[in-house]
Each structure stands twice: as structure tokens, then as C-alpha cells.
C-alpha positions in Angstrom: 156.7 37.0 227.8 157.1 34.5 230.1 156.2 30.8 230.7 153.7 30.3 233.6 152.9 27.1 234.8 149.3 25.8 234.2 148.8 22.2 235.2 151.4 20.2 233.6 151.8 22.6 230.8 153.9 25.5 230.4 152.1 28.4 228.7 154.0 31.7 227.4 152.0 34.7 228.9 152.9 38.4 229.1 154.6 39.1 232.6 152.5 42.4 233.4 155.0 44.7 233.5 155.2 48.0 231.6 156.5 47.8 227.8 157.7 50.3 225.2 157.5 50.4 221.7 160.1 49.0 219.9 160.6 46.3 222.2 158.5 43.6 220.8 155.6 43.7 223.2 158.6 42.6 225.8 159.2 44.7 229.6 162.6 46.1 229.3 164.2 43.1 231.3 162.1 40.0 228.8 163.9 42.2 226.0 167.2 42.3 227.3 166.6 38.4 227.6 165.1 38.0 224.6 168.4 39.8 222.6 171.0 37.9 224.5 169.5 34.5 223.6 169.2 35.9 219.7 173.4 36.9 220.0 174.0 33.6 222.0 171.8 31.6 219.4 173.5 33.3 216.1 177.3 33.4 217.9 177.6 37.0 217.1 180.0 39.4 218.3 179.1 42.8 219.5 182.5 44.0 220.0 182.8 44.1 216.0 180.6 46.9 216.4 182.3 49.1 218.8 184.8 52.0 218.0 188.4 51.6 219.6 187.5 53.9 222.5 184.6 51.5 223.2 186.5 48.9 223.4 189.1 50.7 225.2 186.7 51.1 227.9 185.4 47.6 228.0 188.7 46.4 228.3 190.0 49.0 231.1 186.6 47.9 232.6 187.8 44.4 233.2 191.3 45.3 234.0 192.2 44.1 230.6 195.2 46.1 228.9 194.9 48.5 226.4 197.8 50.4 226.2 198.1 51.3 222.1 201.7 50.3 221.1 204.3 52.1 219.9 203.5 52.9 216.2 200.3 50.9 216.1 198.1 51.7 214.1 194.3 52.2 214.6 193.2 48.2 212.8 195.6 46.2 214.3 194.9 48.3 217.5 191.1 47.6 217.2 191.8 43.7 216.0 193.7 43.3 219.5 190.9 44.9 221.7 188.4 42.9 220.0 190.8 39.8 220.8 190.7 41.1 224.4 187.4 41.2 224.7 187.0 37.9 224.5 188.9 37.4 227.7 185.4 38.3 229.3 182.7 36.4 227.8 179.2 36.3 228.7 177.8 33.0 229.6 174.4 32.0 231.8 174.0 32.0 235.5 173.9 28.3 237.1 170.2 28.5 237.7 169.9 28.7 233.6 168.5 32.3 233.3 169.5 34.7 231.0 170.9 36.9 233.5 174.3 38.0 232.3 177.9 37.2 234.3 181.9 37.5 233.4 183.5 34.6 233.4 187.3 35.2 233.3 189.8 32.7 232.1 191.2 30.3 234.3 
């Protein structure tokens, strides 16, 4: 869906694009959309779901470090990653689209 002008009015109508099932009559990038706003609007936390070498990756991705420490086990391991992670949040674009970007800490 998207919202198409009509006079003064905005209306939701269905962009035309090619959908699949499963994605709640959405094109693949509406759905994409449409789940970042429901994470953003309910503050969860996808890196709660990922295993360590997930978030290994994520981190290694972002030039984060993720070097396990000596004798660490695999919780407090995980716990730190995920605490990592949040070095690289996602926020909105300045034109207010749901379009994803890093923002690194200052």
C-alpha cells in the first residue's frame, strides 16, 4: 500500500507492483516497510533473536569488536554482542521514509 494523493486527501492504494503470499498483500519493499515500522512502533530488538555467530557477523560487519575473551563463556559472550549491536542502530532517512541507515555513535 501506499498513500496517493487525490485532491486534498490522501488515500491508501496498492502500489502495483508484484506481491507474494505471506506478505500481507504488500510488494516486497511496502513489506519491508511495513515490518520496520511494527519493530520501531513495539521497541523490539532483533538481535535477541540471533545466535552468537549472527551477531558475530553483524558486529564484524560494522567494524564492531568481537573478539570472545579469555574464558568467556557463550551468555555473557552473547549479552556483550547484543550490547554491541546497539552501537549501530537503525533510524529513518531525513526525507521521513522507512528506508533503513546506520547511524554510529558520535
Amino acid at each position: 500500500m501506499q498513500q496517493k494523493e487525490e485532491g486534498v486527501q490522501l488515500l491508501d492504494q496498492t502500489c502495483g507492483k508484484k506481491t507474494e503470499p505471506g506478505q500481507a498483500g504488500l510488494c516486497e519493499k511496502h513489506y519491508r516497510e511495513y515490518l520496520v515500522s511494527l519493530i520501531n512502533d513495539n521497541s523490539l530488538d532483533p538481535a535477541t533473536l540471533y545466535d552468537g555467530g549472527e551477531l558475530a557477523a553483524a558486529c564484524t560487519r560494522y567494524s564492531v569488536v568481537v573478539q570472545r575473551g579469555e574464558g568467556e563463556e557463550d551468555d555473557p559472550y552473547k549479552a556483550r554482542l547484543i550490547r554491541n549491536s546497539r552501537r549501530f542502530p537503525l533510524e529513518r532517512t531525513s526525507l521521513g521514509s522507512t528506508e533503513m541507515k546506520i547511524a554510529f555513535p558520535k
